[in-house]
RODREN-485059 format. One record per atom (N, C-alpha, C, O): chain; residue number from 1; residue in three letters; atom name; x, y, z. Coordinates in steps of 0.02 Angstrom, whole numbers, plus 50000, padded with zeros to 5 digits. Last residue first. Layout:
SITE  chaine  num  residu  atome     c1     c2     c3
SITE       A  NUM     ALA     CA      X      Y      Z
...
This chain:
SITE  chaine  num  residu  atome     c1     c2     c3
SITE       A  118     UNK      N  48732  45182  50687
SITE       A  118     UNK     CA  48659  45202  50662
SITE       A  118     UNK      C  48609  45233  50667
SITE       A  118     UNK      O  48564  45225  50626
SITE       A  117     UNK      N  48874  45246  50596
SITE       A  117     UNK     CA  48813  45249  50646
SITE       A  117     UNK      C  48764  45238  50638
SITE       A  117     UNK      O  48732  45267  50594
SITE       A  116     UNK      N  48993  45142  50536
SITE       A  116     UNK     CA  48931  45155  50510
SITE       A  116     UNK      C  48901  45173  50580
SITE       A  116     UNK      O  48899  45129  50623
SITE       A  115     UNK      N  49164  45153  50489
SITE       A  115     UNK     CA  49122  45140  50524
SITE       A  115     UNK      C  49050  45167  50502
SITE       A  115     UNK      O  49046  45209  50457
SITE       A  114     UNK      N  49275  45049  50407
SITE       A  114     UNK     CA  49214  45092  50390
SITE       A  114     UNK      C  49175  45110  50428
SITE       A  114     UNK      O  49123  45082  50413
SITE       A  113     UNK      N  49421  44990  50414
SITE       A  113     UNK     CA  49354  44990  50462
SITE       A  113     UNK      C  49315  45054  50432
SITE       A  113     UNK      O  49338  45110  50441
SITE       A  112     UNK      N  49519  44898  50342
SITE       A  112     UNK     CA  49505  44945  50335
SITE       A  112     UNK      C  49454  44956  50359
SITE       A  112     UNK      O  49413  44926  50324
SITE       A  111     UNK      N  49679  44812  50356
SITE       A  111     UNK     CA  49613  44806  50376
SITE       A  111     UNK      C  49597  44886  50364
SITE       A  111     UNK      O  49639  44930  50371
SITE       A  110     UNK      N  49812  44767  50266
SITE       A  110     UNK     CA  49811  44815  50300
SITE       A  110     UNK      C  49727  44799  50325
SITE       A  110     UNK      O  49714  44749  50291
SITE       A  109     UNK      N  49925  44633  50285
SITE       A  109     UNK     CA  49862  44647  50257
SITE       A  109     UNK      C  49851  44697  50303
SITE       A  109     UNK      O  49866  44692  50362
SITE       A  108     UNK      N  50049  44551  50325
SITE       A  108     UNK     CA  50067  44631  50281
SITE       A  108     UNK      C  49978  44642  50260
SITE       A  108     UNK      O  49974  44666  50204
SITE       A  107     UNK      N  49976  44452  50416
SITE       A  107     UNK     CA  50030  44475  50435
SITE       A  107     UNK      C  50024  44553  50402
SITE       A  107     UNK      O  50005  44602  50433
SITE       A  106     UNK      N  49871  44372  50358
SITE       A  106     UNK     CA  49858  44440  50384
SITE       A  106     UNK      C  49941  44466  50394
SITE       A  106     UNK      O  49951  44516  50360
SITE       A  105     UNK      N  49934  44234  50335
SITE       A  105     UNK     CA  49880  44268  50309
SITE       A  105     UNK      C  49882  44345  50287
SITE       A  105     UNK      O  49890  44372  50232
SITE       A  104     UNK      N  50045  44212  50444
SITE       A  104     UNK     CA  50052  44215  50373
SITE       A  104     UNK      C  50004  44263  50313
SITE       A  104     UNK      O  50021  44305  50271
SITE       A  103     UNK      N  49927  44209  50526
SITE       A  103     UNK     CA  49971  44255  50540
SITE       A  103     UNK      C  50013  44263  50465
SITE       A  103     UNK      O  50010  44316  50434
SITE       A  102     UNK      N  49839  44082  50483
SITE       A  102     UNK     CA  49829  44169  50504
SITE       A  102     UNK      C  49864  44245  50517
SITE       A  102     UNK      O  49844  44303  50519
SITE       A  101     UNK      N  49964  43999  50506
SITE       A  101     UNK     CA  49926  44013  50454
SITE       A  101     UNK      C  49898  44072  50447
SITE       A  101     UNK      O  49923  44115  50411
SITE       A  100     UNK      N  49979  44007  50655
SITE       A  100     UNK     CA  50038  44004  50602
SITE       A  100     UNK      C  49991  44019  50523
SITE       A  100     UNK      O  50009  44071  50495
SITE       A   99     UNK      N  49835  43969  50712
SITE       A   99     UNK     CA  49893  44035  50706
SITE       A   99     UNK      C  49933  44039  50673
SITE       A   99     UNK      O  49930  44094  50646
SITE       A   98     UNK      N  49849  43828  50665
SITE       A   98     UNK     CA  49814  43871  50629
SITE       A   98     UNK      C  49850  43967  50654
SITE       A   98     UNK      O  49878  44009  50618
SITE       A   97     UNK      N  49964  43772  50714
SITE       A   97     UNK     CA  49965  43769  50660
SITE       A   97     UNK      C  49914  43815  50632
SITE       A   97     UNK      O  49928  43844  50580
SITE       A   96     UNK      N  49914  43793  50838
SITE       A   96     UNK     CA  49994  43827  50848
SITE       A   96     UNK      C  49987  43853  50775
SITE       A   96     UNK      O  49995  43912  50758
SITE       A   95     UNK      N  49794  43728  50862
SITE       A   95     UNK     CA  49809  43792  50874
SITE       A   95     UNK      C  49862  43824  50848
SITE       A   95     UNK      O  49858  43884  50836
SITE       A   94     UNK      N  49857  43584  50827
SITE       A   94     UNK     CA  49806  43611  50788
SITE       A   94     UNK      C  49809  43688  50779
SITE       A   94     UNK      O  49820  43716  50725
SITE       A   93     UNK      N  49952  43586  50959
SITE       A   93     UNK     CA  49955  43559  50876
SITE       A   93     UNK      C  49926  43612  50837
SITE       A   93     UNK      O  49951  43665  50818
SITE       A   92     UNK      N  49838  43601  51046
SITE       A   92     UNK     CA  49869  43634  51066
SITE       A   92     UNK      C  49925  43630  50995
SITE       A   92     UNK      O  49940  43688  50978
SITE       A   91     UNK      N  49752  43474  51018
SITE       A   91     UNK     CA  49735  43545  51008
SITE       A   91     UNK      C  49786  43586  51013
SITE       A   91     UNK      O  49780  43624  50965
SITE       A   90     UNK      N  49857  43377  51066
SITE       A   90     UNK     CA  49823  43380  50987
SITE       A   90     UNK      C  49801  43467  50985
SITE       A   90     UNK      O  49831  43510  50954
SITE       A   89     UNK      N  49887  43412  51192
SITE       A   89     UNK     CA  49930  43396  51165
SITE       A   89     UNK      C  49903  43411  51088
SITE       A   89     UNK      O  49929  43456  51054
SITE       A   88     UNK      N  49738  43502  51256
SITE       A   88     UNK     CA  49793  43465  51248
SITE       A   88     UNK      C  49827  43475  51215
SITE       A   88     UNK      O  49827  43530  51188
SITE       A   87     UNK      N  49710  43663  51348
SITE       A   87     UNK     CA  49723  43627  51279
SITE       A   87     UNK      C  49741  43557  51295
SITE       A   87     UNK      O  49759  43549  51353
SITE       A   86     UNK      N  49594  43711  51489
SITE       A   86     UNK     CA  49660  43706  51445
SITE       A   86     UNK      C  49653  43672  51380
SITE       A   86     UNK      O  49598  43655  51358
SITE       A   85     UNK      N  49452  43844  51413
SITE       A   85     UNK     CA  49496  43744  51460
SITE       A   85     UNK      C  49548  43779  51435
SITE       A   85     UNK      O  49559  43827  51399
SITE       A   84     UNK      N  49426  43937  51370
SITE       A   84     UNK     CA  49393  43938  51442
SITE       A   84     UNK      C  49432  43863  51492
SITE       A   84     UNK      O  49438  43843  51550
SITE       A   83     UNK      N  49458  44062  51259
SITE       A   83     UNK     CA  49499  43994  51279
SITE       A   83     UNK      C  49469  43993  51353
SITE       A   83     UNK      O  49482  44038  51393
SITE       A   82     UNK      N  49344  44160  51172
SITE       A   82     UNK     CA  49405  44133  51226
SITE       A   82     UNK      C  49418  44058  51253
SITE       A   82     UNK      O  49378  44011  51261
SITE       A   81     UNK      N  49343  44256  51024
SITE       A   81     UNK     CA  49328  44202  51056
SITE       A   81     UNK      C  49362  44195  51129
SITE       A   81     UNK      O  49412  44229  51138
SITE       A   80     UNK      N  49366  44368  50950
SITE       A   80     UNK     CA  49363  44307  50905
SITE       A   80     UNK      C  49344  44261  50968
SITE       A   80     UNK      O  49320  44210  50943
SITE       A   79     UNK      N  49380  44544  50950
SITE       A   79     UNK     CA  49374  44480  50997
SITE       A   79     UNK      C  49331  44423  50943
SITE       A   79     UNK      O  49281  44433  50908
SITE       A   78     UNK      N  49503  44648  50889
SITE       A   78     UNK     CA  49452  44611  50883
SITE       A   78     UNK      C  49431  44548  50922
SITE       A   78     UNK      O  49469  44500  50922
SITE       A   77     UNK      N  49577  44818  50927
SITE       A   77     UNK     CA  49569  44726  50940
SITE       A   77     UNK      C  49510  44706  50900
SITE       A   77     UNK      O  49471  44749  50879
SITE       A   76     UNK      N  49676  44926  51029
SITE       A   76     UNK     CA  49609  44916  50972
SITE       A   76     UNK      C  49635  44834  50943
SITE       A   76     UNK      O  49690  44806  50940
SITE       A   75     UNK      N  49746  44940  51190
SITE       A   75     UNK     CA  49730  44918  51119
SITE       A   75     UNK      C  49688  44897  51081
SITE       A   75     UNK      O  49658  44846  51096
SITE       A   74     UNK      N  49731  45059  51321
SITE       A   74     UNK     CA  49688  44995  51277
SITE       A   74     UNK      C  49711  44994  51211
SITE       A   74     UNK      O  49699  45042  51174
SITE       A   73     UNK      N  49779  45187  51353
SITE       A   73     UNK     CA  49822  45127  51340
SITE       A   73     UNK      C  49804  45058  51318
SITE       A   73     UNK      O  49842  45013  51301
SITE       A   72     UNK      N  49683  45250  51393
SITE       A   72     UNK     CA  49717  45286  51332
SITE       A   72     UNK      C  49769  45243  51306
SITE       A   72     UNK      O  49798  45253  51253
SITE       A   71     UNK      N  49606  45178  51481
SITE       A   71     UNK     CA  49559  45201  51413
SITE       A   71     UNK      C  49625  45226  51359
SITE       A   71     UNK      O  49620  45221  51298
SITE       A   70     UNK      N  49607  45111  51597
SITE       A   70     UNK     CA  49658  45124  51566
SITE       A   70     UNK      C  49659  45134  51486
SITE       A   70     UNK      O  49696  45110  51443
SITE       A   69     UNK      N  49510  45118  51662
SITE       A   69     UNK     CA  49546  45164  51695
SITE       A   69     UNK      C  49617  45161  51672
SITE       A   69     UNK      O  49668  45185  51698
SITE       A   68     UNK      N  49362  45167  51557
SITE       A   68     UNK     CA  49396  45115  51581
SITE       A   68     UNK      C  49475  45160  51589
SITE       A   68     UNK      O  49498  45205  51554
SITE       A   67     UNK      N  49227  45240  51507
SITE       A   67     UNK     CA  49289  45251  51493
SITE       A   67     UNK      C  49321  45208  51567
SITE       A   67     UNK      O  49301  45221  51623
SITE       A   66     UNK      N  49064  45295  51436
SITE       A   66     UNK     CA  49112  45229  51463
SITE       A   66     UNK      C  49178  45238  51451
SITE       A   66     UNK      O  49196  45245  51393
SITE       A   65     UNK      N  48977  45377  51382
SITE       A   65     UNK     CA  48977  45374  51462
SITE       A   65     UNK      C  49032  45295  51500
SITE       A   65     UNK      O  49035  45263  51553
SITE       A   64     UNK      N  48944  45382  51273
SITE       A   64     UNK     CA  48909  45314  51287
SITE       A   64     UNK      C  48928  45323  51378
SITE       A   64     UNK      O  48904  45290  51424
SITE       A   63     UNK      N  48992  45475  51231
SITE       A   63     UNK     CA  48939  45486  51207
SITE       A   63     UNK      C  48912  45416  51264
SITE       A   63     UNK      O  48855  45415  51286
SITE       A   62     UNK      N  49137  45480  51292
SITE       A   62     UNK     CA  49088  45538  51328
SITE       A   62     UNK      C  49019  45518  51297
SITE       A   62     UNK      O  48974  45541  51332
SITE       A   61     UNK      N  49177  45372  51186
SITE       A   61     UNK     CA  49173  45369  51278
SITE       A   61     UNK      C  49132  45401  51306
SITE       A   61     UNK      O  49089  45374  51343
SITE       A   60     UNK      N  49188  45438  51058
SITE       A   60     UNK     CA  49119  45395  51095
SITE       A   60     UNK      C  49115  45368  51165
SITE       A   60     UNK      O  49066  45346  51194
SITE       A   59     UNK      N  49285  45497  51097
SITE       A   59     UNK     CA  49211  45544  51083
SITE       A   59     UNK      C  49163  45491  51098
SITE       A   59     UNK      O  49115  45493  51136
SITE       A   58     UNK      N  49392  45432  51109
SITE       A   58     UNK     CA  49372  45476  51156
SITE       A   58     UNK      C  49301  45514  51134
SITE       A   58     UNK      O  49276  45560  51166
SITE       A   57     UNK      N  49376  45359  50977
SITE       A   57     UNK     CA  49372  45331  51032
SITE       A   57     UNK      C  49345  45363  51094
SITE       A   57     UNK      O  49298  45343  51128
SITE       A   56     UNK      N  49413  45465  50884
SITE       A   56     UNK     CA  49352  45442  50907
SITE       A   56     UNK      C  49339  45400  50940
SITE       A   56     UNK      O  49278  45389  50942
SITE       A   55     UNK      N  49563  45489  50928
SITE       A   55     UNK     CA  49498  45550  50951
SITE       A   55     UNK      C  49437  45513  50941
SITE       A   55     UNK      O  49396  45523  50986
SITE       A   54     UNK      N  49587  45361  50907
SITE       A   54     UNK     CA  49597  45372  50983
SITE       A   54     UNK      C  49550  45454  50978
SITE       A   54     UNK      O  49511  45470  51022
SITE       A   53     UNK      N  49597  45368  50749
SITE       A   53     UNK     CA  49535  45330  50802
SITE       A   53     UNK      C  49539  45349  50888
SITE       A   53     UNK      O  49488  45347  50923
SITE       A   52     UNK      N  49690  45496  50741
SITE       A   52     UNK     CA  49613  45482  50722
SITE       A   52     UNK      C  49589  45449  50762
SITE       A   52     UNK      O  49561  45474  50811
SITE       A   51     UNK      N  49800  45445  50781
SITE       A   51     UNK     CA  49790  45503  50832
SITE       A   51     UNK      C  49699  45506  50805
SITE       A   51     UNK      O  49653  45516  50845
SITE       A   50     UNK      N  49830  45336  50714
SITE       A   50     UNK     CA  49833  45323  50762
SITE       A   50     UNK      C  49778  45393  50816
SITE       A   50     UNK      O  49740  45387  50864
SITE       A   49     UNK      N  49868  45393  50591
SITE       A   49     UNK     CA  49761  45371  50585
SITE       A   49     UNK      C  49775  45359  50661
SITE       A   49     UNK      O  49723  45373  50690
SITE       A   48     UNK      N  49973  45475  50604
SITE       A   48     UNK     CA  49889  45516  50577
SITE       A   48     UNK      C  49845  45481  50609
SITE       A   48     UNK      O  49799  45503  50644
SITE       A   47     UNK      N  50052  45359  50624
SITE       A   47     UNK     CA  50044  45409  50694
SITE       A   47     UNK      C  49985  45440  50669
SITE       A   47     UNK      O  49937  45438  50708
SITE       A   46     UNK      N  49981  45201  50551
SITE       A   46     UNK     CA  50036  45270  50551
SITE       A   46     UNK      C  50001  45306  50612
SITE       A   46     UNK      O  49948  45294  50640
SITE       A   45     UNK      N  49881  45115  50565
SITE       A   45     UNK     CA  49937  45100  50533
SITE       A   45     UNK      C  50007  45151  50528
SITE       A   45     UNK      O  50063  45139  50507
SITE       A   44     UNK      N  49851  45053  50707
SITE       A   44     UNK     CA  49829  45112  50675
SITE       A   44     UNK      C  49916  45091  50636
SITE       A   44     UNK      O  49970  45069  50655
SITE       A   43     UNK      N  49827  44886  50749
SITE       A   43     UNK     CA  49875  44954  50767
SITE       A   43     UNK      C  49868  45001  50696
SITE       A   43     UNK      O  49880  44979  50640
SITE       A   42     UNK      N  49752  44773  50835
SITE       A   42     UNK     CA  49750  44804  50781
SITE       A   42     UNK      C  49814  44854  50796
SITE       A   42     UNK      O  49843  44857  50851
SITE       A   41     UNK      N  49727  44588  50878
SITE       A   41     UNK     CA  49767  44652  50906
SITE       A   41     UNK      C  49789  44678  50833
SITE       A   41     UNK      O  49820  44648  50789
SITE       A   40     UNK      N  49631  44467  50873
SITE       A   40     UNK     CA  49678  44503  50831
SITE       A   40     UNK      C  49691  44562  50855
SITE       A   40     UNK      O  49640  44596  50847
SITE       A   39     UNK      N  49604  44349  51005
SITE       A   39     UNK     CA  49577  44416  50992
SITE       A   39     UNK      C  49650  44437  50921
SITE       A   39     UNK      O  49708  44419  50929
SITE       A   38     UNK      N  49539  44253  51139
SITE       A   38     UNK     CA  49568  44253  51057
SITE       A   38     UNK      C  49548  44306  51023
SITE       A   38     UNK      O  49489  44317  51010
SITE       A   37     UNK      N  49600  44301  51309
SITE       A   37     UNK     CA  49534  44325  51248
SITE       A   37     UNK      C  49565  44297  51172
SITE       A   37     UNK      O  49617  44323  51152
SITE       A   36     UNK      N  49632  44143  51409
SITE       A   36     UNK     CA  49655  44237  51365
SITE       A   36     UNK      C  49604  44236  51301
SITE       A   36     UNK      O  49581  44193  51263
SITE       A   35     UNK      N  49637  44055  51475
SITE       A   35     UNK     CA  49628  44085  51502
SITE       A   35     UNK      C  49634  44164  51481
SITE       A   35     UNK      O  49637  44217  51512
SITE       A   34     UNK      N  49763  43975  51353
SITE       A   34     UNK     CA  49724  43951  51412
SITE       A   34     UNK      C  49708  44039  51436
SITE       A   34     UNK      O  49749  44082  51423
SITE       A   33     UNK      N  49843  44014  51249
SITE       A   33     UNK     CA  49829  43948  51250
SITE       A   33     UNK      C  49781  43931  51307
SITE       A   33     UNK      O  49760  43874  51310
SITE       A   32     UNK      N  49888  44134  51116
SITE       A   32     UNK     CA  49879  44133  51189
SITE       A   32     UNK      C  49844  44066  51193
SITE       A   32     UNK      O  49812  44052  51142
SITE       A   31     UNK      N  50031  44105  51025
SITE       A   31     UNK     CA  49981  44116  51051
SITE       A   31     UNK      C  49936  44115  51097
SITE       A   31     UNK      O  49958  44075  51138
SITE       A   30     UNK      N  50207  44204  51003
SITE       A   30     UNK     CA  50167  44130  51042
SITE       A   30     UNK      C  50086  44164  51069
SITE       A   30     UNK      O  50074  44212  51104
SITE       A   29     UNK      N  50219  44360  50991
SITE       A   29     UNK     CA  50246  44289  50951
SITE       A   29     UNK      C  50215  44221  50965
SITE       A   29     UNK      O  50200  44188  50915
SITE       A   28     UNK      N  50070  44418  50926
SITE       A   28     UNK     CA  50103  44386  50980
SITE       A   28     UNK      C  50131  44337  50943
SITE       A   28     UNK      O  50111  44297  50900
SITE       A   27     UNK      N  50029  44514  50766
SITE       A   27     UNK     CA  50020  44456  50826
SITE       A   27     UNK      C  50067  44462  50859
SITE       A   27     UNK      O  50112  44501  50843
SITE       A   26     UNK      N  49941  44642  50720
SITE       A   26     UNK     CA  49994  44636  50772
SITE       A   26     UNK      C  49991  44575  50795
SITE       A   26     UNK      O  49955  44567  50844
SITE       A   25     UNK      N  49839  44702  50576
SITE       A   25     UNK     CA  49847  44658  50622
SITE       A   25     UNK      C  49933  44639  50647
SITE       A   25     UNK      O  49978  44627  50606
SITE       A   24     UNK      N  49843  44868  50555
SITE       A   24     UNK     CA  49847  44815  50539
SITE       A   24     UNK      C  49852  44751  50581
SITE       A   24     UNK      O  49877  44764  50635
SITE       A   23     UNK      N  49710  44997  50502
SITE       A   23     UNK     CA  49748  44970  50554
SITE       A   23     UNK      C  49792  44903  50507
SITE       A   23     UNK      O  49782  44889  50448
SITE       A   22     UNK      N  49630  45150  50456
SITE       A   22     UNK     CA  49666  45095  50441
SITE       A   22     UNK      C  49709  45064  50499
SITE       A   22     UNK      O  49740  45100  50539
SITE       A   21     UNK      N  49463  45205  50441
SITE       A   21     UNK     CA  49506  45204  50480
SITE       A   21     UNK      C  49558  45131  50442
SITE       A   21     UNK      O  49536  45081  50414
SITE       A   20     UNK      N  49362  45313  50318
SITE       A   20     UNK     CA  49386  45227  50330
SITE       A   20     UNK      C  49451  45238  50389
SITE       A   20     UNK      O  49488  45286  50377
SITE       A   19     UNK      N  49298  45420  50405
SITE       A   19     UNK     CA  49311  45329  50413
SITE       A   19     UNK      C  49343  45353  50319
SITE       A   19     UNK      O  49338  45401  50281
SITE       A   18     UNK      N  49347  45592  50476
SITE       A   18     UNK     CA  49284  45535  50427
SITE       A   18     UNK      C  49320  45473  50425
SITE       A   18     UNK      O  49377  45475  50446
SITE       A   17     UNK      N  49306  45661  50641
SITE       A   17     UNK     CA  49373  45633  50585
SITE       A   17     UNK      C  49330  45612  50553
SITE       A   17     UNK      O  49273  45606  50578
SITE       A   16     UNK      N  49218  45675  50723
SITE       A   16     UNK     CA  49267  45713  50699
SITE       A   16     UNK      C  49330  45711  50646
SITE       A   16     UNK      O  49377  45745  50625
SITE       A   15     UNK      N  49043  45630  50696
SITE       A   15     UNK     CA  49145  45603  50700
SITE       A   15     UNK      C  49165  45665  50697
SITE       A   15     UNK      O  49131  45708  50668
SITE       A   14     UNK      N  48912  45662  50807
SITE       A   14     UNK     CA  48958  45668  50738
SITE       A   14     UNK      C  49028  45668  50721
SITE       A   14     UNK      O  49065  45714  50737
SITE       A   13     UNK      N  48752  45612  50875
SITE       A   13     UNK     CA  48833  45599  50879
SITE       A   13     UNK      C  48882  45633  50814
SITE       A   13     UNK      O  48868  45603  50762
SITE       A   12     UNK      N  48633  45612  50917
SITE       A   12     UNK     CA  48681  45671  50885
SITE       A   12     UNK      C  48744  45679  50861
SITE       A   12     UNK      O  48777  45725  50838
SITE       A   11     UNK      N  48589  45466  50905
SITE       A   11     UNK     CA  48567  45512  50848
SITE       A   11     UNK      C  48606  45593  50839
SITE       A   11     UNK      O  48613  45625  50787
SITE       A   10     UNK      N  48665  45385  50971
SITE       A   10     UNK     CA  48717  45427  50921
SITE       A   10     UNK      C  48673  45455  50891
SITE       A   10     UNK      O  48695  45482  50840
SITE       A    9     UNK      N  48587  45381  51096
SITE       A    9     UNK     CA  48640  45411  51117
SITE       A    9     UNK      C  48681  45462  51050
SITE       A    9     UNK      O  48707  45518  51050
SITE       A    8     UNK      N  48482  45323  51038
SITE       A    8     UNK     CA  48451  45384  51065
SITE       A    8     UNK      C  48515  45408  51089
SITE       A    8     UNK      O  48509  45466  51108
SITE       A    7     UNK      N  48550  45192  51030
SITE       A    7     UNK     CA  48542  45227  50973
SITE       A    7     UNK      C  48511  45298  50980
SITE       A    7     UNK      O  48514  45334  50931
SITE       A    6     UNK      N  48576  45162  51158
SITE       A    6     UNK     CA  48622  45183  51123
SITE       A    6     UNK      C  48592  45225  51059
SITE       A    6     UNK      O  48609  45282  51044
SITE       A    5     UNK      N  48425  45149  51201
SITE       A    5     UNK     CA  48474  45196  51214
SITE       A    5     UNK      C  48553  45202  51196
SITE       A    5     UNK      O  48587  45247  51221
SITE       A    4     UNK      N  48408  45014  51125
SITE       A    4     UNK     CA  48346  45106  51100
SITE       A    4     UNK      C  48410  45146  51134
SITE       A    4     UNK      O  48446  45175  51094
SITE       A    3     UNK      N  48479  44926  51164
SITE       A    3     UNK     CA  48470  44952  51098
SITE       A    3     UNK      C  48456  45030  51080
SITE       A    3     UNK      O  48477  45077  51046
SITE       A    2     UNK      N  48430  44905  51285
SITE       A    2     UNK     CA  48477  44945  51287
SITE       A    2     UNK      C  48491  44970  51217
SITE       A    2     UNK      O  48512  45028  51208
SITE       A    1     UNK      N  48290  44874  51259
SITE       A    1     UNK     CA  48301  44936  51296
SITE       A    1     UNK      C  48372  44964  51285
SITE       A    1     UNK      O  48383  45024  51277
């Protein structure tokens, strides 16, 4: 059901801007370890594409009827998971070392989002 009505939402839908949108990944100096979304925090790579996705952001708010009471100050993200325990000592190791890696990774990698309606 909810399927059918999104998709009965974008059959009119039409960007105002065209994709590819560009961002890049933003870490936190220290990662989050208990009780926080594991998430890559995006940032429009310049003020252009910044003012792009935030207009289609605001378009698909009105299309889907969802806008949160701090809609213009949400950061664009990716959700990877959440931390529901604490860590230990080993995990908390493991974690530090794989962020450190990922961040190395991605750090200067630009991401490029295509979006597709369906």
């Amino acid at each position: 059901e909810a399927t059918k009505l999104l998709q009965q939402r974008l059959q009119t839908f039409k960007m105002s801007t065209a994709p590819p949108f560009q961002f890049r990944v933003q870490f936190a100096a220290k990662p989050p370890r208990t009780g926080h979304i594991l998430s890559l925090r995006l940032v429009p790579v310049d003020d252009c594409e910044n003012k792009r996705v935030r207009e289609i952001r605001d378009e698909l708010s009105t299309v889907f009827g969802i806008r949160e009471a701090n809609h213009a100050d949400y950061g664009f993200h990716i959700s990877l998971g959440y931390l529901l325990t604490e860590l230990d000592e080993q995990d908390i190791e493991e974690w530090d070392q794989a962020y450190d890696e990922w961040r190395s990774r991605l750090d200067s990698m630009i991401i490029t989002w295509v979006a597709r309606v369906l």
